[in-house]
N, C-alpha and C positions, 0 to 999 in steps of 0.2 A: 504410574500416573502419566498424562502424554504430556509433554509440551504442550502452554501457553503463549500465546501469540497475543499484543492486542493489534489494533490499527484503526486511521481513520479516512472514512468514506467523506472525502472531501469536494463539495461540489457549491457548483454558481446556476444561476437559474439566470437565461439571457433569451431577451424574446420569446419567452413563453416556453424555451427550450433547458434539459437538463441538460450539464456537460459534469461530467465527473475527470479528477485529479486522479491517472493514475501514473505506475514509476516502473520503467523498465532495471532490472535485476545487472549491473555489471559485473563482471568479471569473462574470462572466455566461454564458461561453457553457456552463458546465454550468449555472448555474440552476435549470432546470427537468428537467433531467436523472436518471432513478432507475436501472430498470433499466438492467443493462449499464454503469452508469458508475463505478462502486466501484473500488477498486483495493486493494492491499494497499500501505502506506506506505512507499513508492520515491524513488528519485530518482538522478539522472548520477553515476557515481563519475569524484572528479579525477583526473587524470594521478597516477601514480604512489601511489594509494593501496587499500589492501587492500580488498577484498568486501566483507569481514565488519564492518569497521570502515564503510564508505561507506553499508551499510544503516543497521546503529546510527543512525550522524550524520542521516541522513535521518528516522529514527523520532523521533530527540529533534527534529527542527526543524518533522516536522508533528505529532506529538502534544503537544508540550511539555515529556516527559517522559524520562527515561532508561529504556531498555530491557535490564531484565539477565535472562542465563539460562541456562540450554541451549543454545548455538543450534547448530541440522544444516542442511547444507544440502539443500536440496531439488529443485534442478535450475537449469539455464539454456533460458530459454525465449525463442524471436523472434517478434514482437511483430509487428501486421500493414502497420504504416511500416517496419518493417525493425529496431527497436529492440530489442536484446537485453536481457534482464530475468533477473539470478540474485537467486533467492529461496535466505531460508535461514527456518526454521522456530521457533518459542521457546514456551514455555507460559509465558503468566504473563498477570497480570490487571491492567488499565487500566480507568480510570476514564473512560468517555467524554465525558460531562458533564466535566470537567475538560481537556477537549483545547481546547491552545491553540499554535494554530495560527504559522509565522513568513508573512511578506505578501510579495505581489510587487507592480509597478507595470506599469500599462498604460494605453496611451492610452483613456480611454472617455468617451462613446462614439466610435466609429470617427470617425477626420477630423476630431476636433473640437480636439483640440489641448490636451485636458485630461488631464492625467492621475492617476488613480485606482488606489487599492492595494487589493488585496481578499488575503483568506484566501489563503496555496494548498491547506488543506483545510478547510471551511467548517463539517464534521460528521465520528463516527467513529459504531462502531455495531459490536455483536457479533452475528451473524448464525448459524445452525445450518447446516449444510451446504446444504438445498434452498434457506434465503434467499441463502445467500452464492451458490451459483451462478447463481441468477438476476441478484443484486447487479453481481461484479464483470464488470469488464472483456470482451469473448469473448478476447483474447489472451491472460489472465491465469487461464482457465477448469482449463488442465492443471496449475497448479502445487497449488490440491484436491486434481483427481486423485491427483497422484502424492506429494504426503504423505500422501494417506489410503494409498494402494497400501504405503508405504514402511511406513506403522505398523500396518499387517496381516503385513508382514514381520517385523517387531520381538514380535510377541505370538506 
């Protein structure tokens, strides 16, 4: 069975314009990484616990912040390791400048026998629809899509 992923497609609607919340990946091997590395703030849901709740927990642990709102969901998408990604949707506004980030640990550099913690998100960043597609992820490209499709349904 793959990996479960959830996360939440967080965005503000300003001037008639969408901007979506997304989080760049720290530690070295993104680094230097822009486009295509973005993602929408995710993470493994545990055994036996709800979507909706395992995004939440993922949001407050790479933003810093608690996420409340609306939230819809938006679809379930597989990822091109095989990782399955359900997104759910929320309007509300974060501070990106204020995103604090929780750390993981890894040997660095390789073989060396040291090990170093870094961000697991290093940056966040509200983007308009053409930055964001360019931003995030290409596996993470439909879930755009199909909340913008879903809120052309909705009007």
């Amino acid at each position: 069975m793959p990996q479960r992923s959830a996360g939440l497609l967080i965005y503000r609607h300003t001037a008639g314009v969408f901007e979506f919340l997304l989080v760049h990946p720290g530690g070295p091997f993104w680094a230097r990484k822009d486009e295509g590395a973005w993602s929408i703030p995710k993470g493994l849901i545990e055994d036996g616990e709800d979507e909706l709740d395992a995004a939440k927990r993922e949001a407050q642990e790479e933003l810093g912040v608690g996420i409340d709102g609306d939230f819809q969901p938006v679809g379930s998408y597989k990822q091109p390791g095989g990782k399955i990604v359900i997104a759910f949707s929320v309007e509300t506004d974060v501070d990106v400048n204020a995103v604090k980030s929780n750390v993981f640990s890894m040997e660095w550099p390789p073989k060396s026998g040291t090990m170093k913690e870094f961000p697991e998100v290093d940056k966040a960043g509200w983007f308009t629809l053409p930055e964001a597609g360019l931003k995030i992820l290409k596996g993470q490209l439909a879930i755009l899509d199909d909340f913008l499709e879903r809120r052309r349904g909705a009007d």
